[in-house]
C-alpha positions in Angstrom: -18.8 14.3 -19.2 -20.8 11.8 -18.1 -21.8 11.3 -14.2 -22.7 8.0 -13.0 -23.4 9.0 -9.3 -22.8 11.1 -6.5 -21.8 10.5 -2.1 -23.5 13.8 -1.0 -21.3 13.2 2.5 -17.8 11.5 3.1 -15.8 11.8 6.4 -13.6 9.7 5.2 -11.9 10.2 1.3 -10.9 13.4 1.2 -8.2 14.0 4.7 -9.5 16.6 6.8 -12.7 17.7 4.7 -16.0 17.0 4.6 -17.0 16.6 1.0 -19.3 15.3 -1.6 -17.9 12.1 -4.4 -18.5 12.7 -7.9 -18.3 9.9 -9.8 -17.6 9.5 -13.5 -18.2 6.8 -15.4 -16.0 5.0 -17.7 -12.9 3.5 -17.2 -9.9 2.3 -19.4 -8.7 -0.8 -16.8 -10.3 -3.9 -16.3 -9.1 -4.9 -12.9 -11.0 -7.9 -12.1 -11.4 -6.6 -8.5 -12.7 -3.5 -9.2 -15.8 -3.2 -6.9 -17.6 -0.3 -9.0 -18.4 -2.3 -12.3 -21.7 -0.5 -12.9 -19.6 2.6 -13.6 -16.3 0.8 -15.4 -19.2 -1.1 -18.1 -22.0 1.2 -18.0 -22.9 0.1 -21.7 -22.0 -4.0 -21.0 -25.3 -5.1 -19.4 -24.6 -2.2 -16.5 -26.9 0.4 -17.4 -28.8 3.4 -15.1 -30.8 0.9 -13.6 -27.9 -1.0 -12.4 -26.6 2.1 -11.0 -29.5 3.3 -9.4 -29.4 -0.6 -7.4 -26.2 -0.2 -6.7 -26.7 3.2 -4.6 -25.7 5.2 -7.4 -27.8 7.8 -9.5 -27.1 9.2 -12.2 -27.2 13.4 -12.7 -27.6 15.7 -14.9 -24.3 18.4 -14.4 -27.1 21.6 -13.8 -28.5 19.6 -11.0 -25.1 18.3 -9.4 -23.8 22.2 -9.4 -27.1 23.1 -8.3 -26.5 20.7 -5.5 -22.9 22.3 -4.6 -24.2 25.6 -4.7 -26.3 24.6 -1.7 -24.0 22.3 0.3 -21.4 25.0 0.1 -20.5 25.8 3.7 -21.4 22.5 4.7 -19.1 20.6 2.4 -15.5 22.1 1.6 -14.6 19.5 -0.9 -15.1 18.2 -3.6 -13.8 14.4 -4.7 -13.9 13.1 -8.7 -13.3 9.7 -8.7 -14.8 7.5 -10.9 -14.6 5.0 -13.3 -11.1 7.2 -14.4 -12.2 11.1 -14.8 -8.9 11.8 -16.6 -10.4 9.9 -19.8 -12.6 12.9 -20.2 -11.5 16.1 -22.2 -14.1 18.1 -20.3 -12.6 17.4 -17.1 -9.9 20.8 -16.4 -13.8 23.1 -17.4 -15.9 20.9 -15.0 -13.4 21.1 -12.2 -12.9 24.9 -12.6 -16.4 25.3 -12.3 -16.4 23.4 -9.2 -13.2 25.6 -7.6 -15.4 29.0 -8.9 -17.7 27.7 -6.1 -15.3 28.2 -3.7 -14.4 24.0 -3.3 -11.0 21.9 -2.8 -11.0 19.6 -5.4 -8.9 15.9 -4.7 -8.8 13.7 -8.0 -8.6 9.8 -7.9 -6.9 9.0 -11.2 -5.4 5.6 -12.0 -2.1 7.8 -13.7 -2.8 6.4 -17.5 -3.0 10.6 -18.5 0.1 12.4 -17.3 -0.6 15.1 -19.7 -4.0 15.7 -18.0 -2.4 15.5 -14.8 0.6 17.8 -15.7 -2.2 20.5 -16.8 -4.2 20.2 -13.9 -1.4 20.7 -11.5 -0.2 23.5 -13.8 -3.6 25.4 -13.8 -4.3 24.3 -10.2 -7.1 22.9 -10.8 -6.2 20.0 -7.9 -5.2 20.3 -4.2 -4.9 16.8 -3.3 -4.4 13.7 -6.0 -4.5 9.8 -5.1 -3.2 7.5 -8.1 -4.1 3.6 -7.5 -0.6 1.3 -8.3 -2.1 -1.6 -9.2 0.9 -4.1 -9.4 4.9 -3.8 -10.3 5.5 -2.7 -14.0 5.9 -6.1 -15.2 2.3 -7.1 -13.8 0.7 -4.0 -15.2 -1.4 -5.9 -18.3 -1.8 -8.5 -16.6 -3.8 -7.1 -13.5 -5.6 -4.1 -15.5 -6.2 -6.5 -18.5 -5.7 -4.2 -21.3 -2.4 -2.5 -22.8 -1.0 0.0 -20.2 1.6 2.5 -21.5 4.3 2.0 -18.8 6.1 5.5 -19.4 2.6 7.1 -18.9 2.5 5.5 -14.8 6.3 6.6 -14.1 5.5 10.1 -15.8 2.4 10.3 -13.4 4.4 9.5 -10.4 6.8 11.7 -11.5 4.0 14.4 -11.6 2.5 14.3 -8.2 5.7 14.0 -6.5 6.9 17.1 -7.8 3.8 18.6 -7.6 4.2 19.8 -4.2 0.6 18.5 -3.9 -1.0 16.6 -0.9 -1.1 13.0 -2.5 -1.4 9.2 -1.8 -0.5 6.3 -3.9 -2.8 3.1 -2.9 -3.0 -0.7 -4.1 -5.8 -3.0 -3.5 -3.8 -6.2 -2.3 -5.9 -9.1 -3.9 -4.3 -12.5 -3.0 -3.2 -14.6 -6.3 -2.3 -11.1 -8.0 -0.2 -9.6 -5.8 2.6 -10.9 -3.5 5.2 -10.3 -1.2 7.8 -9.6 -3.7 5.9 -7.5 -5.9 5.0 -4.7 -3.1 8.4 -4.7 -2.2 8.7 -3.4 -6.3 6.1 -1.5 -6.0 7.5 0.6 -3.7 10.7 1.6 -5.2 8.4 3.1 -7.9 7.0 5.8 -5.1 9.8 6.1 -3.4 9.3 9.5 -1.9 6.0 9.2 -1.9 4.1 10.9 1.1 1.6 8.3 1.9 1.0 4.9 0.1 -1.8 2.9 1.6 -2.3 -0.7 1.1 -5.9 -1.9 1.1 -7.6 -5.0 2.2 -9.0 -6.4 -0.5 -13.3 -6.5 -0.4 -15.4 -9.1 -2.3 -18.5 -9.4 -0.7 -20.5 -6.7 -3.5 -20.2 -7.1 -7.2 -17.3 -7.1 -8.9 -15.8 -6.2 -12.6 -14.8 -10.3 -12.5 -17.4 -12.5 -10.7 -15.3 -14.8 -10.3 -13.6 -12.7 -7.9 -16.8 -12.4 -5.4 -16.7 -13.8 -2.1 -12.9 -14.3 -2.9 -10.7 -14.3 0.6 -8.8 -11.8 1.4 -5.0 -11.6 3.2 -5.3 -12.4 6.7 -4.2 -8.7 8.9 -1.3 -10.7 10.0 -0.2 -10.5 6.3 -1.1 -7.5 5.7 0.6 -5.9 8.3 3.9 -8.0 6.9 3.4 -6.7 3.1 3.1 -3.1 4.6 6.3 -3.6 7.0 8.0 -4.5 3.4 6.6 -1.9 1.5 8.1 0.8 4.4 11.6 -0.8 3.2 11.3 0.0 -0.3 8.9 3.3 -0.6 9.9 4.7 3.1 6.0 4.9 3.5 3.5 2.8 4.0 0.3 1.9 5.8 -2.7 -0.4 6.1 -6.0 0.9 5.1 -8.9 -2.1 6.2 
């Protein structure tokens, strides 16, 4: 597994811990608006050096556990995000080393590996999971850019909602991709989801698709409408600015 950076401190992505971000890079979407590019291409043009500028740096995995071994007691979670961390076979071995420590462990996963997913939840290897929806079924290839198994997402959301788990869906509401319409399909995918957090789309840092930079985003006023409709459809919904 490769690591393309690490957030020694976050407040705010794991609820009610204080924990450290491991980030892996690599990535099997394309998502034009995806603002961590440097880790989704780290072999187009976006090598360590981009990473480094971009806040990131690279580790090797003695020095990251080295690092956890002395946070622990200050930190009481851990967050692997990435990129996508399910697309790497070592992940179920790095996390168990990370839970010997003594850490929670919350995965961001964009749902493309349900049989990952299935054997982490099995082994609990996870205590909290949040699973991006990028678009309705129909939109999938579209917004991602590359062939999405469709029966891999619903087996995913099938997953974490029978899991038992702490979990959130989310969706980055980019205007021209996403509409009205399709969060109101959107939800009935999650329906019975626990939390599903719609995000204001950012564009003012370096995206997968420049052409997406400086892009503007929904107004709150529509924001606050999309996530009145999602609440219709999912049962759930909030906005997350």
């Amino acid at each position: 597994m490769k690591i393309g950076g690490l957030e020694k401190l976050s407040l705010i992505d794991y609820p009610d811990h204080i924990a450290a971000i491991v980030f892996t890079q690599g990535c099997n979407f394309r998502c034009s608006f995806c603002y961590n590019p440097m880790l989704v291409l780290p072999d187009a043009g976006r090598d360590d050096r981009n990473i480094k500028e971009k806040g990131f740096s690279p580790l090797r995995l003695e020095n990251l556990f080295l690092f956890l071994h002395e946070r622990f007691g200050r930190l009481d979670g851990v967050v692997i995000s990435g990129g996508e961390p399910t697309m790497h076979k070592s992940l179920p071995n790095f996390i168990r080393k990370i839970k010997d420590i003594g850490y929670d462990v919350k995965l961001d996963t964009n749902g493309t590996n349900p049989q990952m997913l299935a054997s982490l939840v099995k082994d609990k290897l996870v205590d909290y999971i949040a699973m991006d929806l990028k678009a309705p079924i129909k939109k999938y290839e579209e917004i991602t850019k590359v062939k999405t198994s469709c029966n891999n997402l619903k087996k995913s959301v099938k997953i974490i909602l029978d899991s038992g788990l702490p979990h959130e869906f989310r969706t980055t509401v980019v205007p021209g991709l996403l509409t009205e319409d399709d969060i109101l399909e959107m939800g009935k995918i999650i329906k019975g989801a626990k939390n599903w957090y719609l995000q204001v789309f950012k564009s003012d840092t370096d995206l997968v698709n420049p052409e997406f930079q400086k892009k503007p985003a929904y107004s709150k006023k529509q924001m606050e409408k999309m996530v009145d409709i999602g609440k219709k459809s999912a049962g759930v919904c909030y906005l997350r600015e």
